[in-house]
C-alpha positions in Angstrom: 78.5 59.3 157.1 80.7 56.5 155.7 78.7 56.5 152.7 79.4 59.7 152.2 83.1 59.7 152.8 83.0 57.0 150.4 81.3 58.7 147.8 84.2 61.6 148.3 86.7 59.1 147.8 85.5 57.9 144.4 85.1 61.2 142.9 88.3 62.3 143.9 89.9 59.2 142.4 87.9 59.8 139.4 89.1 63.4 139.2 93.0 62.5 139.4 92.2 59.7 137.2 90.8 62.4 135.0 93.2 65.5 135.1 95.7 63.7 133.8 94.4 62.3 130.5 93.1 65.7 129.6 96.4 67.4 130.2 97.8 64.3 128.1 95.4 65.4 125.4 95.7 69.1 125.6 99.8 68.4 125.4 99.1 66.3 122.4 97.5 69.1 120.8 99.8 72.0 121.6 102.7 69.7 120.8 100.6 69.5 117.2 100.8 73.1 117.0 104.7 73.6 117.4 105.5 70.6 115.1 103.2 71.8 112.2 104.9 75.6 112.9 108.4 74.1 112.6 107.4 72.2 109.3 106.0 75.3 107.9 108.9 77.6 108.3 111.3 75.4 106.4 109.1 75.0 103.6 108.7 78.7 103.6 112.3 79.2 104.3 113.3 76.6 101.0 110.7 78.9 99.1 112.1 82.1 99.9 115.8 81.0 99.9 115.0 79.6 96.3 113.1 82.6 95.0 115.7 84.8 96.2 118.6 82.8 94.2 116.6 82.7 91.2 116.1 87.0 91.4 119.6 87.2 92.0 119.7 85.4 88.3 117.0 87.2 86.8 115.5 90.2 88.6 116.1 93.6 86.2 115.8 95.8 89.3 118.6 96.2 91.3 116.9 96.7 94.5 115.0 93.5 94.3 118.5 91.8 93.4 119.1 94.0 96.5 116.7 92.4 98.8 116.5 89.5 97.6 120.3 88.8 98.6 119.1 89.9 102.0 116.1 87.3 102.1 118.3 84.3 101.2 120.9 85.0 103.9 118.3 86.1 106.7 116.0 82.8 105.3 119.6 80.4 105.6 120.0 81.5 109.2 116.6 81.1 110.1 116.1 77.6 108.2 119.2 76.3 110.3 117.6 77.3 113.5 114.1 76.0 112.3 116.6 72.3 111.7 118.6 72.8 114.9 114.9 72.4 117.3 113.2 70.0 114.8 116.2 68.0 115.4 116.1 68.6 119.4 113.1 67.7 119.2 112.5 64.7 116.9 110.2 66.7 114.3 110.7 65.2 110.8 110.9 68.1 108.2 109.3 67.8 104.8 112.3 67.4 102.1 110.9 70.2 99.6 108.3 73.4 99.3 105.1 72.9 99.2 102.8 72.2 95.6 101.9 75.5 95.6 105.3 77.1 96.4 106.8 74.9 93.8 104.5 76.1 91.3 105.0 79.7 92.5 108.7 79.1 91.4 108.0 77.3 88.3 106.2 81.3 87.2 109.0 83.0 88.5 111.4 81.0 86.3 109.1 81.2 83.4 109.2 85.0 83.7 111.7 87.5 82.9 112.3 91.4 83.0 109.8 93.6 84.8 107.3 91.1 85.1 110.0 88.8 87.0 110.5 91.8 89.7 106.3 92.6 89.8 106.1 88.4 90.4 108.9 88.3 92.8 107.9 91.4 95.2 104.1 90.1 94.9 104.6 86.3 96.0 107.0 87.8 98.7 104.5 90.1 100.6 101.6 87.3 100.4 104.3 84.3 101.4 105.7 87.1 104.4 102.1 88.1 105.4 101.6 84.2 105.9 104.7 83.6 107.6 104.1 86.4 110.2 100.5 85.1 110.9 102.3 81.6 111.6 104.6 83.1 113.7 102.2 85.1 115.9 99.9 82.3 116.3 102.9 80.0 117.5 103.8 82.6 119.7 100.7 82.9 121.4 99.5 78.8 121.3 102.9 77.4 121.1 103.7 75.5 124.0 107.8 74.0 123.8 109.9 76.8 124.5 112.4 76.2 122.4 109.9 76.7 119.7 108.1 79.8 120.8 112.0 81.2 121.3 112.3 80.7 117.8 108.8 82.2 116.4 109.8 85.3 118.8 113.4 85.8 116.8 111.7 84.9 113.9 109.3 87.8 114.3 110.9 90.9 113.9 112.8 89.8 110.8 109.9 88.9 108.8 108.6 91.6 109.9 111.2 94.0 108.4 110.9 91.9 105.5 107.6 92.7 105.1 108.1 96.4 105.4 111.0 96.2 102.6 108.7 94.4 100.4 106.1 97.3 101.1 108.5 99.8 100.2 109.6 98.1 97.1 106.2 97.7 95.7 105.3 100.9 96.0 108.4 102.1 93.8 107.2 100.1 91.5 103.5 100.9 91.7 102.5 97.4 92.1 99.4 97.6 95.1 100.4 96.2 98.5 97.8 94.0 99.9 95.0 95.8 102.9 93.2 94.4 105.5 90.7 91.9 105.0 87.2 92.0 107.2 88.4 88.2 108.8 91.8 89.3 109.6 94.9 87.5 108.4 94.8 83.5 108.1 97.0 81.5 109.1 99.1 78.9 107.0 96.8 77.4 104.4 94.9 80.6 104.1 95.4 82.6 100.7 96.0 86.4 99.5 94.2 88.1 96.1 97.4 89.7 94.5 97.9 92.6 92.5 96.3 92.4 89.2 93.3 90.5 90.6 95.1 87.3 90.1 94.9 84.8 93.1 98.0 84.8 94.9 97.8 81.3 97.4 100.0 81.3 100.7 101.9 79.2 102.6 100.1 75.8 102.6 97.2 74.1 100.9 96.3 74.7 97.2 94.8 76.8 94.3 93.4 76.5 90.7 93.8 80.4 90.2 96.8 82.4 88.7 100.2 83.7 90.4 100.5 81.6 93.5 103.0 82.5 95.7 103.8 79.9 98.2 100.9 77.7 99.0 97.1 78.3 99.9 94.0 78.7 98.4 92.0 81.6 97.3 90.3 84.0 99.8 90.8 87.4 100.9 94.4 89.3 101.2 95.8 88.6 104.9 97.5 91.3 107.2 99.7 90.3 109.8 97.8 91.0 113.2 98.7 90.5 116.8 97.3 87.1 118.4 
């Protein structure tokens, strides 16, 4: 019997040795998932407040002048949020957009006219679509609650972006993006845009045409409920 109640003993040691260094591991891992969210919302926030100021320059339409006043203030509130819990929290944010996002504002400064507002709504709804998925998937693995707050008042404004953007596209006959077999992926995933060019998403990288900000080339994401 006392070699049984020894035997008890060890395991249970070995257990509480045990629980605790995969709950360190699984906390390592969520923690993983709120840093990376915060880092990609700024990037996509210096995107979109960037893109906006440059189709306040050059946009023809007035209603993408329009909303693209509305993205840079809704994008400036959100960004100081997104700086206010990286700070809280010690998360180092990246200083600039990403490759892809950059070169998605090098085209949108290289065009002009009706092709500027067609560019402008297109990278919106692929770089929105992206930043939804983000959101939801921070919302639903996210595990500091100061940055699941965020993703959850994040939500509904992108959101409305998204349906603006819909809106506007269809004005201007330019085809909004449908549901892909996979679903919609997340940051790093990509988005075929209108006119069969390759339009990338937040994160990663593409040889292709049009990127919007960052990705690589697969199938057109939709936002969809984690």
């Amino acid at each position: 019997m006392l070699g049984i109640k020894r035997l008890g003993l060890v395991a249970a040691l070995v257990l509480v040795g045990v629980a605790p260094a995969a709950a360190a591991q699984a906390a390592a891992q969520q923690s993983e998932q709120d840093t990376q969210y915060l880092q990609a919302m700024h990037q996509v926030n210096l995107y979109e407040i960037q893109a906006g100021e440059l189709a306040q320059k050059k946009a023809q339409n007035q209603q993408v002048k329009d909303l693209a006043q509305q993205f840079v203030t809704d994008h400036t509130e959100l960004d100081n949020s997104v700086k206010n819990v990286a700070k809280q929290l010690n998360v180092q944010l990246p200083n600039e957009p990403t490759t892809d996002q950059r070169a998605a504002l090098d085209q949108l400064n290289n065009a002009s006219g009706e092709e500027f507002d067609r560019l402008w709504v297109t990278q919106g709804l692929t770089s929105t679509l992206q930043a939804i998925q983000a959101t939801q998937t921070e919302i639903s693995q996210g595990t500091e609650s100061q940055v699941v707050q965020l993703a959850q008042s994040a939500l509904p404004v992108l959101q409305a972006h998204n349906d603006a953007l819909v809106q506007l596209a269809e004005q201007l006959g330019i085809p909004v993006p449908q549901a892909s077999a996979s679903g919609t992926p997340s940051p790093g995933g990509t988005a075929t845009a209108p006119g069969g060019t390759t339009t990338p998403a937040p994160g990663g990288t593409s040889t292709e045409e049009a990127p919007a900000p960052g990705g690589t080339s697969t199938e057109v994401p939709v936002p969809q409920q984690s």
